[in-house]
N, C-alpha and C positions, 0 to 999 in steps of 0.2 A: 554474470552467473551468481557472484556474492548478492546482489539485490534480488536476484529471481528466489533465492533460498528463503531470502526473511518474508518476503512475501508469502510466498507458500508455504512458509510456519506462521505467517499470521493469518492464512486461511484457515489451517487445522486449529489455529487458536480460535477459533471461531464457534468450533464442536463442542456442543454445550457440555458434553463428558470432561472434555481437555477445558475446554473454558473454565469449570467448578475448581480445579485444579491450581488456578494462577491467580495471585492476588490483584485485586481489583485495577490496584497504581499500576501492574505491570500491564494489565489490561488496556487502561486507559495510555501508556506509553507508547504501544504498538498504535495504538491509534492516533496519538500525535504524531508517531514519527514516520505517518502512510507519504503524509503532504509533503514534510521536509527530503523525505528518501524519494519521491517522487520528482522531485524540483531537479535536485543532485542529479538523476536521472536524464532527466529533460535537458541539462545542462551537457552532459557527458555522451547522450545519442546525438541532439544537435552538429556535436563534433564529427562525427560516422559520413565517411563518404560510402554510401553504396552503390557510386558509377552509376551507369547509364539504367535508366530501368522506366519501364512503361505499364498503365495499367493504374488502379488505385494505388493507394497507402501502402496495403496490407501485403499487397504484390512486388511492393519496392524494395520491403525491409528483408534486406538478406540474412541480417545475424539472429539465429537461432538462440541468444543469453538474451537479447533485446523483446523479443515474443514472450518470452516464457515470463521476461520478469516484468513486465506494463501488464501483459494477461491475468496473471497474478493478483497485481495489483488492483488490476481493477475490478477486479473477483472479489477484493479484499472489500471495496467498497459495496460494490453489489451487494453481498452477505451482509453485510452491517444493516445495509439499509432493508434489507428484505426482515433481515432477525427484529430490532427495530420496532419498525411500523407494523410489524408480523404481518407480509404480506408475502402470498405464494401464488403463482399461475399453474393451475392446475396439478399436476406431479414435480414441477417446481417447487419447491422449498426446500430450504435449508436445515430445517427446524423436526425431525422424526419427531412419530407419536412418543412420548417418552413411556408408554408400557412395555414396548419394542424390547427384548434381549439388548443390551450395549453392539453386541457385534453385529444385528440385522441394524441398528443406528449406525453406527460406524461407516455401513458398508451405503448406507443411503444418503450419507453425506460425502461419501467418496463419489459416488454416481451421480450427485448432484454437481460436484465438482468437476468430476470430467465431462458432465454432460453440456455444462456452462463454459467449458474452456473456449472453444473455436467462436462461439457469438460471443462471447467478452473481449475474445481478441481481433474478431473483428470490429467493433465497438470502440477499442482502445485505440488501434492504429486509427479508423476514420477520427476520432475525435480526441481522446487525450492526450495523443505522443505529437499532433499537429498544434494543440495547444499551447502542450509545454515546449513544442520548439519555439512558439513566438512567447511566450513569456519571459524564456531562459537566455533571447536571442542579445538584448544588452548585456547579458550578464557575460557572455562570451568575449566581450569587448573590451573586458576588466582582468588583471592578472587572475588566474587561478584561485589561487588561495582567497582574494579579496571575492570573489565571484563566490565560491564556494559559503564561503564564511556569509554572506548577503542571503544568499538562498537557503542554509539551514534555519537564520534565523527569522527569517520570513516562513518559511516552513513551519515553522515549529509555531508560532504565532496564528497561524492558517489551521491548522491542525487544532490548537487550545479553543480556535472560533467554532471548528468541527464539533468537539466533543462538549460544547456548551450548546450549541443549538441542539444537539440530541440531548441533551439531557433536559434541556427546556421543553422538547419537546415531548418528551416519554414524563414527564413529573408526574409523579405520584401513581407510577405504575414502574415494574418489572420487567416490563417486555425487553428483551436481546438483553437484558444486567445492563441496560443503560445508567438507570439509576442508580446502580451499584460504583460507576464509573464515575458517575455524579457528583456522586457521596464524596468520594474516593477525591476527587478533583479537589472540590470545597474543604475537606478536611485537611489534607496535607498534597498541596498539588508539588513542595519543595522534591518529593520525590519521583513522581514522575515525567516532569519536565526536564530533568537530568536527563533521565533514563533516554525519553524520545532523543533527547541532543546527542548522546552516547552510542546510539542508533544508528544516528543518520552520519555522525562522523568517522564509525568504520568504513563504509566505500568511498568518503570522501578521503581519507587517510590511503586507503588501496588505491584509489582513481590518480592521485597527485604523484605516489611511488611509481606506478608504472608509466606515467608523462615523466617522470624526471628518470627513469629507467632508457627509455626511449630515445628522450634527450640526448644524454650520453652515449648511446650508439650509437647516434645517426650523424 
C-alpha cells in the first residue's frame, strides 16, 4: 500500500501543471527512486505465498496493494516514456493540448490514467513482477537488511543509468522536462541522489518493522 501511494504521486507528478510546480532535483529523484522502490518491491512480493492458483500471472496475484502498486508503477514508466519521445496512440497520450482550461487537462490525464490502468497491469504482472522475481530471487538468500541494502543501491545506480539515457537522448530539446532533469542531474546531482535513497528507504524501513513485528508473534 505505502509503495502503491508514491507511485501514484509520481504518476500525477507527471501532469505537466503539477510537474511545473516541483523542482527539477525533486523531479529527477522520483525517477531515480522508480528502479530502487521497484527492486524493494520485487524483493518483498517474491516473499507473498498466494497458494494454489491457475491460469496466467495476472490471475495468481491475489493481493489487491501488490496490483495497484507494480500498475502504478509501470504507468510511472509508460508516461515518462511516452511524455519523452512525445509519443501518443491515437487518444492515447498523456500530454493535453495545453490551450485546454487546466481542469479539461486535469481531467484528460485522469482518463488517460484510468484508461491505461488494466493494460499496464496486465503488462506488469506478465512481464515486470516475473522479472523482478528472478532478479530479487538471490537476494532473498541474504539477511534482510544486507538484501535490502544491495537492492537500494543497485537501484539507485539503475535509475541514475535511466535518467542519463533520457537525457542523452532528448539533448537539446524540451520534450517531457527531460532536459530540465538533465541539467538538474549535471549541476548538483548531491541532491537528488539523497532524495531517491530517502525514497526507497521508507518501505524498506516499513517492510523490515513489520518482519521483525511478525517475528515476535509467531
Amino acid at each position: 500500500m505505502l509503495t502503491g501511494v508514491f507511485h501514484a504521486l509520481s504518476v500525477a507528478s507527471r501532469f505537466d501543471v503539477v510537474a511545473a510546480q516541483i523542482p527539477d532535483s525533486v523531479s529527477a529523484a522520483i525517477m531515480f527512486a522508480q528502479l530502487p522502490v521497484l527492486l524493494v518491491e520485487g524483493y518483498f512480493e517474491g516473499r507473498l505465498d498466494y497458494g494454489e492458483g491457475v491460469g496466467p500471472t495476472w490471475m495468481r496475484i491475489k493481493s489487491q496493494p501488490v496490483k495497484i502498486a507494480f500498475t502504478f508503477a509501470f504507468l510511472y514508466l509508460v508516461t515518462v516514456i511516452m511524455q519523452t519521445w512525445n509519443i501518443s496512440l491515437g487518444p492515447i497520450d498523456p500530454t493535453p493540448p495545453k490551450e485546454w482550461p487546466t481542469a479539461q487537462r486535469a481531467g484528460w490525464f485522469a482518463m488517460f490514467t484510468a484508461g491505461m490502468f488494466f493494460p499496464n497491469y496486465l503488462a506488469a504482472a506478465s512481464s515486470l513482477i516475473p522479472a523482478l522475481r528472478t532478479i530479487t530471487a538471490p537476494l532473498r538468500k541474504l539477511p534482510a537488511i544486507v538484501a535490502l541494502a544491495i537492492a537500494s543501491v543497485v537501484g539507485v545506480a539503475a535509475g541514475y543509468a535511466l535518467v542519463i539515457a533520457i537525457g542523452n537522448a532528448t539533448l537539446g530539446s524540451k520534450i517531457g522536462g527531460a532536459q530540465a532533469i538533465w541539467q538538474s542531474l549535471q549541476e548538483n546531482p548531491t541532491i537528488a541522489l539523497p532524495l531517491a535513497l530517502a525514497m526507497t528507504w521508507i518501505p524498506i524501513i516499513f517492510g523490515l518493522v513489520i518482519d521483525r513485528k511478525k517475528e515476535a508473534e509467531a
